[in-house]
PAMI-210646 format. One line per field, with one value per residue (C-alpha): x negated, y, z; residue in three letters; residue number from 1. Coordinates in Angstrom, 2 decimals, decimal comma. Example, Ala and Ser with C-alpha at 12.3 -4.5 7.8 and 13.67 -1.06 7.14 Angstrom:
% PAMI-210646
c1 c(-12,30  -13,67) $
c2 c(-4,50  -1,06) $
c3 c(7,80  7,14) $
r c(ALA  SER) $
k c(1  2) $
END
This chain:
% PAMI-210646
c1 c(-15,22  -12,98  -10,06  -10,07  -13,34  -13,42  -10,27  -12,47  -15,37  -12,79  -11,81  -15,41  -15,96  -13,00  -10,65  -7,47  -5,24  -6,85  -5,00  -1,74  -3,00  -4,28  -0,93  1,07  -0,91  -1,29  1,91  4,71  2,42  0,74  4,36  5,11  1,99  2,25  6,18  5,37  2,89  4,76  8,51  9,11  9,99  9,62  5,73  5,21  5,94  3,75  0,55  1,00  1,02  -1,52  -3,81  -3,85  -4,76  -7,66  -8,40  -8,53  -11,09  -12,73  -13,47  -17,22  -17,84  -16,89  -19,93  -18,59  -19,63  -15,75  -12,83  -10,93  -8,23  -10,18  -11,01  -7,52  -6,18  -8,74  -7,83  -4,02  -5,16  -6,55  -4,18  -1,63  -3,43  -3,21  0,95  1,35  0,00  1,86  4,91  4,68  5,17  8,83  9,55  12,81  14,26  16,08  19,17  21,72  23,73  21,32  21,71  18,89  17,71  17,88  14,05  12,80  10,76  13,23  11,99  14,26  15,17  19,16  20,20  24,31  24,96  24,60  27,78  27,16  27,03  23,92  22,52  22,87  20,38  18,31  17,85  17,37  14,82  13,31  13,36  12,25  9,42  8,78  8,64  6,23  4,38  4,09  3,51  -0,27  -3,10  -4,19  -6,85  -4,50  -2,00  -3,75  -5,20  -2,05  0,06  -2,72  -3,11  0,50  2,76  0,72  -0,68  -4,25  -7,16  -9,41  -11,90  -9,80  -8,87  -12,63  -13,26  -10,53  -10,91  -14,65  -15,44  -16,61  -13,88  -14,60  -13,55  -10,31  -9,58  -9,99  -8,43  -5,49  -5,54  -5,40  -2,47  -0,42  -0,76  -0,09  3,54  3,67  3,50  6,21  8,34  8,54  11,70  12,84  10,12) $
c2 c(9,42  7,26  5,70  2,92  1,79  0,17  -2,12  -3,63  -3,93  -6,17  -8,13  -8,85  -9,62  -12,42  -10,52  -11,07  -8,72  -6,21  -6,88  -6,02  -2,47  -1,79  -3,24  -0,92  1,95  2,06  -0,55  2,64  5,02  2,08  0,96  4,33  4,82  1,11  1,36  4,62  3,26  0,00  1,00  -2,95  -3,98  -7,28  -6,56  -3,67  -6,39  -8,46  -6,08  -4,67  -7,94  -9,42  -6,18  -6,75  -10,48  -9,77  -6,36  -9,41  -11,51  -9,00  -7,00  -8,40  -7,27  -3,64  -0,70  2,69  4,79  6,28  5,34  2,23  3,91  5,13  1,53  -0,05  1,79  0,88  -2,60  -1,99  0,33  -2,80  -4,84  -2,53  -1,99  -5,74  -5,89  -2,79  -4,18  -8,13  -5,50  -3,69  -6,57  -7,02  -3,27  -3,37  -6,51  -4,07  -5,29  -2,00  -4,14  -5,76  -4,13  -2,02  -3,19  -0,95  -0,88  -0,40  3,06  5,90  7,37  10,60  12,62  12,93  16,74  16,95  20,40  20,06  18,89  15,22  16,60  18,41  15,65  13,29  16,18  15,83  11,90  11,86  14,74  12,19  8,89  10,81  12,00  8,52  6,83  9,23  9,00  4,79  5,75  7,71  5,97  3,67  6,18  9,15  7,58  6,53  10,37  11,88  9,44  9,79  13,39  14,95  11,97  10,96  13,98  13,19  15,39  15,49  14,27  11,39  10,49  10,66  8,29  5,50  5,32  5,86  8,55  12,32  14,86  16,64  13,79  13,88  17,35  16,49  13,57  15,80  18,42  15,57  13,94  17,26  18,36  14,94  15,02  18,45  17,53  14,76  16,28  19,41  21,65  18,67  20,44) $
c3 c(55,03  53,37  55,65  53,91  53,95  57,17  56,11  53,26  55,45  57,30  54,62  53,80  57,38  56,36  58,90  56,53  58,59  57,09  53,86  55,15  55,84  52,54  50,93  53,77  52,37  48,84  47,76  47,13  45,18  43,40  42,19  41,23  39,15  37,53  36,54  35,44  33,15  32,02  32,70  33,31  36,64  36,65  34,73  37,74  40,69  38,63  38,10  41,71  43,59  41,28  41,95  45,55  45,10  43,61  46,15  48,52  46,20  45,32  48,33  48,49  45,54  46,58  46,81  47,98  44,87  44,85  47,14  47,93  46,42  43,72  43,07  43,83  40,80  38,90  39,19  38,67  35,39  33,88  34,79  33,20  30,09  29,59  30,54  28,35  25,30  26,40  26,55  23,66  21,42  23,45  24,44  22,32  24,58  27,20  28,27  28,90  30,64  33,68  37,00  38,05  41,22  44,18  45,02  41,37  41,61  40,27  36,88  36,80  39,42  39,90  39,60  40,57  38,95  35,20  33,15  31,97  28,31  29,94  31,52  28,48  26,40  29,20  29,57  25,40  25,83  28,72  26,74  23,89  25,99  27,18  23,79  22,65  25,91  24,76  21,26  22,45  21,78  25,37  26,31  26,38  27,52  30,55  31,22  30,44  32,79  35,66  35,62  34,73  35,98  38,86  39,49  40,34  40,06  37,25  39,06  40,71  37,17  35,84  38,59  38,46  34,30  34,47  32,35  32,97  34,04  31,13  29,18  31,00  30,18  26,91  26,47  28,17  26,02  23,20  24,59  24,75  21,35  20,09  22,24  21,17  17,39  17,86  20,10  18,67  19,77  22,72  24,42) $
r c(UNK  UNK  UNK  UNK  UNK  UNK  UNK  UNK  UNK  UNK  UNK  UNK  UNK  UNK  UNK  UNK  UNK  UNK  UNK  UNK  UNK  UNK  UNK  UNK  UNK  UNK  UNK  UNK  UNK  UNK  UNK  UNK  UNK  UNK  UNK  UNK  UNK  UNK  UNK  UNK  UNK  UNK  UNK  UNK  UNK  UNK  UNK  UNK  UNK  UNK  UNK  UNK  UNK  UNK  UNK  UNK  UNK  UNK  UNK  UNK  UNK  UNK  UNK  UNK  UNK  UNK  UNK  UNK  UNK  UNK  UNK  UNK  UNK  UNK  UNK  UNK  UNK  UNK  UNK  UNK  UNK  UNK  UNK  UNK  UNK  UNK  UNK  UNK  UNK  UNK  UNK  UNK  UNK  UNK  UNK  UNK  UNK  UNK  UNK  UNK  UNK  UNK  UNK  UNK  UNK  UNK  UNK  UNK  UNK  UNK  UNK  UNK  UNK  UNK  UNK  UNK  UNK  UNK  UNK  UNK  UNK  UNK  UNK  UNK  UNK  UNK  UNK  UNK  UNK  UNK  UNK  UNK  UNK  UNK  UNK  UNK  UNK  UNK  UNK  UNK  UNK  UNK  UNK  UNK  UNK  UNK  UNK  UNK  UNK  UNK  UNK  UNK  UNK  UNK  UNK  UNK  UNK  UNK  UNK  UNK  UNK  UNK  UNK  UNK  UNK  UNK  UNK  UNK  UNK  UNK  UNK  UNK  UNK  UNK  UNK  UNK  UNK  UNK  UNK  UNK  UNK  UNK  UNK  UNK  UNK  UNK  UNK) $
k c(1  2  3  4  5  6  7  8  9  10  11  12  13  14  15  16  17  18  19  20  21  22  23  24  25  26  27  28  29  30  31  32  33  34  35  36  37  38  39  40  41  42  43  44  45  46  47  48  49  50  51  52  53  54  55  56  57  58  59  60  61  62  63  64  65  66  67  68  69  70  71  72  73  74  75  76  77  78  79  80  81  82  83  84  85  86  87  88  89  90  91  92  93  94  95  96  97  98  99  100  101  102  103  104  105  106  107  108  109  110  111  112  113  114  115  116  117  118  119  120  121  122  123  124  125  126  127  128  129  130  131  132  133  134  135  136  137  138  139  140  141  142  143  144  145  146  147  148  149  150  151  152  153  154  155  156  157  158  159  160  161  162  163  164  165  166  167  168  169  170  171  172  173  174  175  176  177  178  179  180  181  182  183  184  185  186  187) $
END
């Protein structure tokens, strides 16, 4: 049974506590998965608050054909496919000089023992990866960040971006050879 089922059974039983739960639950690896998908923070805090808001409007509307979790990224997936393309149109406007804020989800993992010449390789291999990861078209992009980044199951995937899991392996196998053709030897 789904452990989450019983906290939107609350909500729709207007027992508002039940909120909190869900948002103690599901807030961390929801901001992982969103900034993952948008690399904005300020667009992240944005699509995971505003996902929750409307987890809390929406709970009556809410029939157990997959998981609340299931549909909880669901919500946050369209809300990031609108950000992403808002974002695209500014993704150059980084500033390399703004502090990065100390709860902003980490995007690399820090390894101590490689020179910093070896470390710079690997951060341009990374951003290289990551541009071409934003360059896929939305539909791989979103299989491709679910399954590899995320590291959801096929079926989890077929289920939050409605569509067959066969679909998702393909769309998968799409997305790699298209980083595979423009990444070539960073790989």
């Amino acid at each position: 049974m789904d452990p989450d089922l019983p906290l939107i059974e609350a909500l729709q039983a207007s027992d508002d506590s039940a909120l909190n739960e869900l948002i103690d639950r599901h807030r961390e690896p929801l901001r992982r998965f969103v900034f993952r998908y948008l690399r904005n923070d300020a667009a992240c805090e944005d699509v995971v608050q505003e996902t929750f808001v409307r987890v809390y409007f929406k709970a009556d509307k809410f029939r157990p054909k997959s998981s609340v979790k299931t549909w909880i990224y669901t919500i946050a997936l369209n809300l990031c496919r609108d950000q992403f393309r808002r974002l695209a149109r500014h993704r150059g406007d980084v500033s390399m000089d703004a502090p990065a804020r100390s709860d902003a989800p980490r995007t690399e993992v820090a390894d101590a023992a490689p020179p910093p010449s070896a470390r710079a390789v690997d951060s341009d291999r990374f951003a290289r990866l990551q541009r071409a990861i934003d360059e896929l078209p939305e539909k791989l992009r979103e299989a491709i960040v679910l399954f590899s980044l995320e590291q959801r199951s096929q079926h989890e995937v077929a289920d939050i971006l409605r569509i067959t899991p066969k679909a998702v392996e393909t769309r998968i196998y799409h997305a790699k050879a298209r980083l595979r053709a423009a990444l070539g030897s960073v790989l």
